[in-house]
C-alpha positions as CSV (number, residue, x, y, z in Angstrom):
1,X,-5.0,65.4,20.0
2,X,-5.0,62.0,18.1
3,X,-5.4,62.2,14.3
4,X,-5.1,58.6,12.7
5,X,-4.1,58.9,9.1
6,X,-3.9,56.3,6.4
7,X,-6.2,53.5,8.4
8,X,-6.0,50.4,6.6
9,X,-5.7,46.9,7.4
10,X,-2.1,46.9,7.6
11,X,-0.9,50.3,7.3
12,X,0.9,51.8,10.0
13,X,-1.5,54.7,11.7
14,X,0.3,58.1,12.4
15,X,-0.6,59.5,15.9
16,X,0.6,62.8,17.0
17,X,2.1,63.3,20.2
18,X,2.2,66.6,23.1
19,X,5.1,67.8,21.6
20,X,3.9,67.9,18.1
21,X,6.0,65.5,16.7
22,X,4.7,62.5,14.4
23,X,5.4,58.5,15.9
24,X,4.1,55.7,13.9
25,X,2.9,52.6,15.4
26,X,2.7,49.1,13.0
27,X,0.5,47.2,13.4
28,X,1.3,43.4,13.0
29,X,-0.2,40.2,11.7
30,X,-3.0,38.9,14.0
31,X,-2.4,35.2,15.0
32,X,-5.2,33.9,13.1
33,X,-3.6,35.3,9.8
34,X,-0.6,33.8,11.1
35,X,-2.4,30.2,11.4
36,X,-3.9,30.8,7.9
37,X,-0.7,31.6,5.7
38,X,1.4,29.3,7.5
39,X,-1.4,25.8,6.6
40,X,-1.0,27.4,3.0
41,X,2.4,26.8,3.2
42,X,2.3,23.5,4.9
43,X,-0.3,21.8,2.1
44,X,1.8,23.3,-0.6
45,X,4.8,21.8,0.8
46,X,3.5,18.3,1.2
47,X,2.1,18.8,-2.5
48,X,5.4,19.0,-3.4
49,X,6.6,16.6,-2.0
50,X,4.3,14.2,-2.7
51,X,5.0,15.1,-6.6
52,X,8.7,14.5,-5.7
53,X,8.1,10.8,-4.6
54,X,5.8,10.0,-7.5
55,X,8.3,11.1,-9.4
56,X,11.7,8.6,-7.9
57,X,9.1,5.8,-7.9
58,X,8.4,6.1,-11.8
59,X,12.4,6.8,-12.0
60,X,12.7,3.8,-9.9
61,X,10.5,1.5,-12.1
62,X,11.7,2.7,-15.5
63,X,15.0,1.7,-14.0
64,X,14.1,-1.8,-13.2
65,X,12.1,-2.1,-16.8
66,X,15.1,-1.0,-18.6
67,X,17.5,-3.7,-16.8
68,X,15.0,-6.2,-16.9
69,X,14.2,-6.0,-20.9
70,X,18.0,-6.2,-21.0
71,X,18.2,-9.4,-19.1
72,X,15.2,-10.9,-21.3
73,X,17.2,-9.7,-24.5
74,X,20.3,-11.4,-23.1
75,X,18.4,-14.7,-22.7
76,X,16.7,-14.9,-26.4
77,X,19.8,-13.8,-28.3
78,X,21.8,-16.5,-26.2
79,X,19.3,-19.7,-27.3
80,X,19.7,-17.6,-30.7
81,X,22.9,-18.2,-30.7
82,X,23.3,-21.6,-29.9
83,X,21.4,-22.1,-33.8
84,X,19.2,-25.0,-32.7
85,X,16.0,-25.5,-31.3
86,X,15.9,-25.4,-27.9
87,X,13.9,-28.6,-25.7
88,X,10.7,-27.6,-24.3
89,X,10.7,-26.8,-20.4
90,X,11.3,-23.8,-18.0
91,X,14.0,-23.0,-16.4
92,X,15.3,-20.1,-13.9
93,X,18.5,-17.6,-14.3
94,X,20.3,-15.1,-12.3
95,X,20.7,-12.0,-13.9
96,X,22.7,-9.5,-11.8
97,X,22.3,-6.1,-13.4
98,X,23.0,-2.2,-11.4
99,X,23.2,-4.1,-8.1
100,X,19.9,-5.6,-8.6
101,X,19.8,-9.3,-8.6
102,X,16.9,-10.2,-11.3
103,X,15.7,-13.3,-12.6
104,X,14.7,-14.7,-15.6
105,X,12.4,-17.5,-16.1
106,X,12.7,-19.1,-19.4
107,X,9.8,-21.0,-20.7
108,X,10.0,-23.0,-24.0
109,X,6.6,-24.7,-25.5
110,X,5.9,-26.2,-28.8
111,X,4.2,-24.9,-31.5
112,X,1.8,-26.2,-34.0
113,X,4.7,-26.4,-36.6
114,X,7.2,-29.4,-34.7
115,X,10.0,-26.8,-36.5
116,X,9.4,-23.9,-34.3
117,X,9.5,-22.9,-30.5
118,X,7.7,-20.5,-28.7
119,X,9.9,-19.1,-25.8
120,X,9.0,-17.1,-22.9
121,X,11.4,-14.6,-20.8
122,X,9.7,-13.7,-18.2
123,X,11.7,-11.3,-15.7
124,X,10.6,-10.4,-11.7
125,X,12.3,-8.5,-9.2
126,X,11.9,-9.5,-5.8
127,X,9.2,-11.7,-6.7
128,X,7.6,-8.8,-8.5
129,X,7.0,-9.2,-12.4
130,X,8.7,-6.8,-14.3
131,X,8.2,-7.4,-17.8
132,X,8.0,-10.3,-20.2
133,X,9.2,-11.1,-23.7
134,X,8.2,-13.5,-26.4
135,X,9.3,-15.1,-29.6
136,X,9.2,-17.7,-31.6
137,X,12.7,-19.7,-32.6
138,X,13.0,-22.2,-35.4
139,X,15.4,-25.3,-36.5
140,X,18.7,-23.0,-38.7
């Protein structure tokens, strides 16, 4: 005589045997549940660690802006500091910073007023452009 208590989805299902004693059988997860939690898992996963890469690449960049506006900085105090007006032109620096190698490309036009200069500190990485500062130096 088989009398199947608590029948639910999941729920083990109590099954009396000759002898009279009780034996519970589980039942598992079917394959197809199986399937289904394990793509959950999957697309959360990848979620994450697509969030984790976005993540080192804006670490990554803030790195390089931070050691390129110190390079730029370098360059503008330095024709600050020679106190006098620096000859129109461009020119090109290595600026070695964290194990990067950056450059700066200095650019120095005239300005309406023949007692002031416009200069340019433009910096790249790799050949990419990272940032650019600007200001205007006069005669001291």
């Amino acid at each position: 005589m088989n009398a199947a208590r608590n029948s639910g989805p999941h729920r083990p299902e109590t099954v009396r045997h000759r002898r009279g004693r009780l034996a519970q059988s589980t039942q598992g997860f079917t394959l197809i549940e199986v399937l289904v939690a394990l793509s959950i898992t999957a697309v959360a996963l990848l979620a994450g660690l697509q969030a984790t890469g976005s993540l080192v690449r804006n670490a990554d960049r803030q790195t390089v802006s931070m050691l390129g506006q110190i390079c730029a900085e370098n360059e503008l105090i330095a024709l600050r500091l020679r106190r006098q007006l620096p000859d129109n032109g461009n020119r090109s620096i290595e600026c070695p910073q964290a194990g990067r190698q950056l450059q700066v490309e200095v650019s120095v036009r005239p300005t309406p007023n023949p007692n002031f200069r416009r200069v340019d500190a433009r910096v790249l990485d790799e050949g990419r452009y990272v940032l650019q500062l600007s200001t205007v130096l006069g005669r001291n």
